[in-house]
Structures are given as structure tokens and as C-alpha cells.
Backbone as XML, in Angstrom:
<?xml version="1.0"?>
<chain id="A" units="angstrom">
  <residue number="1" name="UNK">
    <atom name="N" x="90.485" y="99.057" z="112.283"/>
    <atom name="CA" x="89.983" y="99.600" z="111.042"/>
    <atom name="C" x="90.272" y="98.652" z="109.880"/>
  </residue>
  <residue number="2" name="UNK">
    <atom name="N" x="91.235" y="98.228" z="110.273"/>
    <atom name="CA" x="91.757" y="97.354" z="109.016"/>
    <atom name="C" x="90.847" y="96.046" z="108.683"/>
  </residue>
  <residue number="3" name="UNK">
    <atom name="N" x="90.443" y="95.446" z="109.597"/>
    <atom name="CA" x="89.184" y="94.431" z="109.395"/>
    <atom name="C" x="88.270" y="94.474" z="108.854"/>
  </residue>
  <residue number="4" name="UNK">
    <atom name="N" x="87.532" y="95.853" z="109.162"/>
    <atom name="CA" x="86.302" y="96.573" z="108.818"/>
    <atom name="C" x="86.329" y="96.759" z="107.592"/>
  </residue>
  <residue number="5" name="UNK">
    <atom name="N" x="87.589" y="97.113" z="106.731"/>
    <atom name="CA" x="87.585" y="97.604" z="105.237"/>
    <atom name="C" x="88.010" y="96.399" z="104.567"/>
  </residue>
  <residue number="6" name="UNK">
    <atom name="N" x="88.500" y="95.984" z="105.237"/>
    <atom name="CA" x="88.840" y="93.974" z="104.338"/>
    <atom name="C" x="87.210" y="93.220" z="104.480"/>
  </residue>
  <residue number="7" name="UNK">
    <atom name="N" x="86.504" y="93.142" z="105.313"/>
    <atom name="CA" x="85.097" y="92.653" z="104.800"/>
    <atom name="C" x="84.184" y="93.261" z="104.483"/>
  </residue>
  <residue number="8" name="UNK">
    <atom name="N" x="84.187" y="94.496" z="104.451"/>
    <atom name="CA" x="83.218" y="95.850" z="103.541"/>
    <atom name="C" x="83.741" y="95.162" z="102.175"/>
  </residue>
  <residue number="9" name="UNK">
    <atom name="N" x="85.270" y="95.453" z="101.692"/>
    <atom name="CA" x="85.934" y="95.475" z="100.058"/>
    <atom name="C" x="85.600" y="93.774" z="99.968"/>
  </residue>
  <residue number="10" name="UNK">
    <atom name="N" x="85.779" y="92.954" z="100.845"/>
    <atom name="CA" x="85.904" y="91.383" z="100.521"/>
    <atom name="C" x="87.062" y="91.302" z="99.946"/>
  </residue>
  <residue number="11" name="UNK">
    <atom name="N" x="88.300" y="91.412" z="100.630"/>
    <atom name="CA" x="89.886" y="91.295" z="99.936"/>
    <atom name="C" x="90.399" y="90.567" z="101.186"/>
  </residue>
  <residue number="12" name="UNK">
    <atom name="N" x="90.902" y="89.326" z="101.031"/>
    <atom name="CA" x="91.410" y="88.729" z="101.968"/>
    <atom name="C" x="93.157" y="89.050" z="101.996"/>
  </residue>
  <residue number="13" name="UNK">
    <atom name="N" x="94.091" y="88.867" z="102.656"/>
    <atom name="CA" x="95.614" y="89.088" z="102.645"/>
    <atom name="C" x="95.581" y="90.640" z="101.928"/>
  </residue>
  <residue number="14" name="UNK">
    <atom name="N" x="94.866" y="91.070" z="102.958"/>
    <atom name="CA" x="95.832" y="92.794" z="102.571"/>
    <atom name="C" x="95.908" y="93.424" z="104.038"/>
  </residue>
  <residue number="15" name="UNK">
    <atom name="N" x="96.696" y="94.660" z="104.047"/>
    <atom name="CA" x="96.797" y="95.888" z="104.818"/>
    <atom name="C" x="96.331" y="96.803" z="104.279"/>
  </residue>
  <residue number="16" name="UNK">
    <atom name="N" x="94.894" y="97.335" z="105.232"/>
    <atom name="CA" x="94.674" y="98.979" z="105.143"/>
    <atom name="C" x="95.296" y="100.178" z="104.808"/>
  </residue>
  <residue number="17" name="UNK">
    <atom name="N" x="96.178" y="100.494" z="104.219"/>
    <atom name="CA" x="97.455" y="101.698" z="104.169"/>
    <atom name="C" x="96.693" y="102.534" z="104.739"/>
  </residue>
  <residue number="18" name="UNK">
    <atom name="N" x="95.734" y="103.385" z="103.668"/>
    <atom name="CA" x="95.321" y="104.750" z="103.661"/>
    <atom name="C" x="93.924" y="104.692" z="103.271"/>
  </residue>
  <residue number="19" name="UNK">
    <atom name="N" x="92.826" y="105.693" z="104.267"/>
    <atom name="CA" x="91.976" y="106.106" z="103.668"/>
    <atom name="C" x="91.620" y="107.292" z="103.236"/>
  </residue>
  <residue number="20" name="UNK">
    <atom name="N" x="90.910" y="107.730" z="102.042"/>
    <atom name="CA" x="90.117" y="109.598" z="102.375"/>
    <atom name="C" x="89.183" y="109.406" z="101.550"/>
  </residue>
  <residue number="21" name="UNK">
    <atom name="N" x="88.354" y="110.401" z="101.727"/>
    <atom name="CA" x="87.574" y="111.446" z="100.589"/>
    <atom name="C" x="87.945" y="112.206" z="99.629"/>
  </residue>
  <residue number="22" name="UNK">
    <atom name="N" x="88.372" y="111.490" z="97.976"/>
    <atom name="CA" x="88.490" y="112.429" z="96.969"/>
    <atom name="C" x="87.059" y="113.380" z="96.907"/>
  </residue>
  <residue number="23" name="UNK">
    <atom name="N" x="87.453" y="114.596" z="96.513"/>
    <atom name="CA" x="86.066" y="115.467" z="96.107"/>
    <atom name="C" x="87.308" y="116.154" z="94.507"/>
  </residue>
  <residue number="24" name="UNK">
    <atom name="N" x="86.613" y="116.066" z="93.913"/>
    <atom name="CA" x="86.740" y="116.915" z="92.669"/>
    <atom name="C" x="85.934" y="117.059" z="91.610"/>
  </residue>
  <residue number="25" name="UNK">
    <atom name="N" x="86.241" y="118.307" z="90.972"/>
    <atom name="CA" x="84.968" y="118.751" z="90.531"/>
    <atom name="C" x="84.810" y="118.224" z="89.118"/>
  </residue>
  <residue number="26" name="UNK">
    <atom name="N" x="85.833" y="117.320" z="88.827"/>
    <atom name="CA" x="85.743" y="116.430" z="87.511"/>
    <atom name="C" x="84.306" y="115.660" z="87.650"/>
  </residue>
  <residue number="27" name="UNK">
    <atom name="N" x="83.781" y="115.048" z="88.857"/>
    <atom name="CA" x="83.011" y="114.088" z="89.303"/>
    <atom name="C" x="81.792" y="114.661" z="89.858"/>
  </residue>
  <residue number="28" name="UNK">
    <atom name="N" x="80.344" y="113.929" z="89.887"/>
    <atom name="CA" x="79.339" y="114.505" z="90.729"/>
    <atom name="C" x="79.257" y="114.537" z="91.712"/>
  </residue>
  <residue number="29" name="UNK">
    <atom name="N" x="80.193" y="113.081" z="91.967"/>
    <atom name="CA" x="80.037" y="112.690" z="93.801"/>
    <atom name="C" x="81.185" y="112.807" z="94.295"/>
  </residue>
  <residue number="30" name="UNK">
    <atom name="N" x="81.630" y="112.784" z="95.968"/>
    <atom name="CA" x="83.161" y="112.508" z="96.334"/>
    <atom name="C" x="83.072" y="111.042" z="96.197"/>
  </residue>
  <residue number="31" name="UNK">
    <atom name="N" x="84.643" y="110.691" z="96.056"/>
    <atom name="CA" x="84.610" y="109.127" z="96.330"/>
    <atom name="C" x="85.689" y="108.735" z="97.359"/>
  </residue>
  <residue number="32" name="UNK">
    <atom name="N" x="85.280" y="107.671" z="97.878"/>
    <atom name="CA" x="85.973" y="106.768" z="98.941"/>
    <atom name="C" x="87.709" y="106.879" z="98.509"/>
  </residue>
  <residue number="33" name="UNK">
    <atom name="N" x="88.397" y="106.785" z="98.392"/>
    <atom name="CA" x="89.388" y="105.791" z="98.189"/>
    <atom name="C" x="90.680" y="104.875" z="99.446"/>
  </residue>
  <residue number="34" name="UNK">
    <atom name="N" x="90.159" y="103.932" z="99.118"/>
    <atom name="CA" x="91.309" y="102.768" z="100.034"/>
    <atom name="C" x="92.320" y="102.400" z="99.809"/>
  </residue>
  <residue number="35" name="UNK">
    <atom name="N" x="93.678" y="103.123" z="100.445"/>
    <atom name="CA" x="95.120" y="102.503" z="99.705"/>
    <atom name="C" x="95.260" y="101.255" z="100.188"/>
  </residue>
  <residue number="36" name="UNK">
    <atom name="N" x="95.752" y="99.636" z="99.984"/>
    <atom name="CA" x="95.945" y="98.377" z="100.467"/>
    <atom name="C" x="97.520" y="98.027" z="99.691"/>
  </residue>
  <residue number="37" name="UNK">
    <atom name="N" x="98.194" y="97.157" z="100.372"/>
    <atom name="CA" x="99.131" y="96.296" z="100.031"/>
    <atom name="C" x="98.786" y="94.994" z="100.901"/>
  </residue>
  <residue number="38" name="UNK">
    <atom name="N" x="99.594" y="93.952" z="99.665"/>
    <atom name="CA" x="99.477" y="92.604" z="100.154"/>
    <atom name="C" x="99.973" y="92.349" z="101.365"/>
  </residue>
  <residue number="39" name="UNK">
    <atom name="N" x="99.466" y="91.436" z="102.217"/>
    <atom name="CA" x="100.255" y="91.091" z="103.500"/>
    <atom name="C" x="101.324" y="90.088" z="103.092"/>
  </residue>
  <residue number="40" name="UNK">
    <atom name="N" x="102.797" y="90.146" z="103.966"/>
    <atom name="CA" x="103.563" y="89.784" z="103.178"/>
    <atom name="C" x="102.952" y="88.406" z="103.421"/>
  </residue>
  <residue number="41" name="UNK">
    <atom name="N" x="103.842" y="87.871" z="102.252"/>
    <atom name="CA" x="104.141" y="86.066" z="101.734"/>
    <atom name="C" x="102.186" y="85.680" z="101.669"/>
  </residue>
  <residue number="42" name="UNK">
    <atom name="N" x="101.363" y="86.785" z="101.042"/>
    <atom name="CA" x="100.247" y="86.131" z="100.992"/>
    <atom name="C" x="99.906" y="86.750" z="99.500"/>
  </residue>
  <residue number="43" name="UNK">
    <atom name="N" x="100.337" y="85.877" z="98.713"/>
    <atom name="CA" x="99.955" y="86.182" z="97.265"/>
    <atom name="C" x="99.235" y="85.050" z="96.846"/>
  </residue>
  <residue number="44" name="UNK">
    <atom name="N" x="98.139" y="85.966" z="96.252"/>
    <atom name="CA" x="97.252" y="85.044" z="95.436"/>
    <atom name="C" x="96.616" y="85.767" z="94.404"/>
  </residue>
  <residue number="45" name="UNK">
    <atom name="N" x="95.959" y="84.439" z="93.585"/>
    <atom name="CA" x="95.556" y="84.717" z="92.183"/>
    <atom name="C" x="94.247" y="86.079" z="92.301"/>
  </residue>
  <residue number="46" name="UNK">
    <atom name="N" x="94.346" y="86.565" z="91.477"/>
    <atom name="CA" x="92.895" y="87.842" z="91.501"/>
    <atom name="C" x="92.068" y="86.910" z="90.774"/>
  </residue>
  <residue number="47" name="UNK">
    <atom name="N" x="92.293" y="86.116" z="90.303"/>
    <atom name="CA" x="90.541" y="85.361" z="89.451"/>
    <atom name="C" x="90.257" y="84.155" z="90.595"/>
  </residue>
  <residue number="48" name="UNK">
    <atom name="N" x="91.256" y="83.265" z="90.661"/>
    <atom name="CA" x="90.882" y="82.430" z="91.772"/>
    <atom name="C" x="90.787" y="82.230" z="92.851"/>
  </residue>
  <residue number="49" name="UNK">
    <atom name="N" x="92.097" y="83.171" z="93.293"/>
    <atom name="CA" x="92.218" y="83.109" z="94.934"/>
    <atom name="C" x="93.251" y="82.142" z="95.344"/>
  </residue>
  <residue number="50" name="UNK">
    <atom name="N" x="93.692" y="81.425" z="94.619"/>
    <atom name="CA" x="94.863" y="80.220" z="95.268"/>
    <atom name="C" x="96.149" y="81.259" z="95.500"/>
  </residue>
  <residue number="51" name="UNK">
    <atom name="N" x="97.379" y="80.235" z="96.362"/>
    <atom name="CA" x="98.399" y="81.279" z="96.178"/>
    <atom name="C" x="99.324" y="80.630" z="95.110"/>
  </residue>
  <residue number="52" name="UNK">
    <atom name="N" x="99.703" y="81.866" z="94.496"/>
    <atom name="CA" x="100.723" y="81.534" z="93.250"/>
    <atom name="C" x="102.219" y="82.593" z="93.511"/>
  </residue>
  <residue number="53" name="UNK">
    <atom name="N" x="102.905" y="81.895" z="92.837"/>
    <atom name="CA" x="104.440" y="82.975" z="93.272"/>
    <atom name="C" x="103.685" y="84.118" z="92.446"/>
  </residue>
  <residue number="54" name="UNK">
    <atom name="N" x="105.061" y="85.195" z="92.936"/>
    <atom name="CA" x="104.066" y="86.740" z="92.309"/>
    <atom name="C" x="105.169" y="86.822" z="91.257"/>
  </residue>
  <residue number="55" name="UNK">
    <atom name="N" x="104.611" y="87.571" z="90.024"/>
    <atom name="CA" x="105.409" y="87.506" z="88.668"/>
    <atom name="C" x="105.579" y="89.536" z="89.009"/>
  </residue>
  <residue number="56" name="UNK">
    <atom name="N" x="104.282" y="90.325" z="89.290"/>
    <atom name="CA" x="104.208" y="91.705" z="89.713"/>
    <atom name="C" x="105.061" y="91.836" z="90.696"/>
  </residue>
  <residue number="57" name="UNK">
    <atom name="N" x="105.614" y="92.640" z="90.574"/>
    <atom name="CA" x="105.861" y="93.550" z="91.622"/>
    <atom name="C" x="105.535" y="94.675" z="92.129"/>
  </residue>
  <residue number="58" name="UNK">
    <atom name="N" x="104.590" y="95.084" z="91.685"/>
    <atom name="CA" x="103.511" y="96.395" z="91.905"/>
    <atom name="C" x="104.084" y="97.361" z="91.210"/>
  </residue>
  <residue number="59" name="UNK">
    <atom name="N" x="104.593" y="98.302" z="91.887"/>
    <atom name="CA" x="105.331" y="99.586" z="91.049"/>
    <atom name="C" x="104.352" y="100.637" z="90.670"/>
  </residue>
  <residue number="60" name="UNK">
    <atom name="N" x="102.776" y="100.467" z="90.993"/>
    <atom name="CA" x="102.270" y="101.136" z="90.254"/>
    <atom name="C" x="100.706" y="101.494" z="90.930"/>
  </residue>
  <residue number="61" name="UNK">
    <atom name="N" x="99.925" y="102.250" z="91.053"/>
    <atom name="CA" x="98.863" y="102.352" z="91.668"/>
    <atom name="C" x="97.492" y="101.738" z="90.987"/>
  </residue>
  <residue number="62" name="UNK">
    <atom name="N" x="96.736" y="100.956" z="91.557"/>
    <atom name="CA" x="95.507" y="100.426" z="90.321"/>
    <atom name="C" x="94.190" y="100.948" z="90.744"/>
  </residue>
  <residue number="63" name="UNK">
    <atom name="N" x="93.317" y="100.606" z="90.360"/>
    <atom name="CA" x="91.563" y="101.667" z="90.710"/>
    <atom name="C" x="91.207" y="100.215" z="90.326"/>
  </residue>
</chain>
């Protein structure tokens, strides 16, 4: 599974965590959502893609 959602999203160096179906009635549609973390020692830039040491440490959930 984990392959399948790394070249659907196009995110190279991650792990699949979690998937589901949000439905709420805030929204018209349900939506997807994909939990991922980095695979370790594979950090890289989000604009370029090179690897750079990581300054984040996550801590926090992003959309």
C-alpha cells in the first residue's frame, strides 16, 4: 500500500502511517486523508528536493 500512495501523492522518502475517509458535515464531499512520516535519515528540501539537515522536528500535524 505504501508504494501505491507515494506515487498517487508523488512524495518520495516517506511512510504510509494511516489512511481514512473524513465525512463531515462542515464539507460537501468526504475527503481522503493520508497520515505520512519521513523515512528515517531521508530529509529533504520541500521546494527542491535535495537533502538538507532537518531544522523541524515536526511536533505538529500539516494539510
Amino acid at each position: 500500500m505504501n508504494s501505491i500512495f507515494n506515487q498517487l501523492l508523488n512524495v518520495k522518502g516517506t511512510v504510509v502511517e494511516d489512511v481514512r475517509i473524513v465525512d463531515s458535515p462542515l464539507r460537501p464531499e468526504p475527503v481522503l486523508e493520508v497520515r505520512v512520516r519521513p523515512r528515517a535519515g531521508a530529509l529533504r528540501c520541500s521546494r527542491c528536493g535535495r537533502r538538507r539537515r532537518g531544522y523541524d522536528q515536526g511536533g505538529g500535524v500539516r494539510r
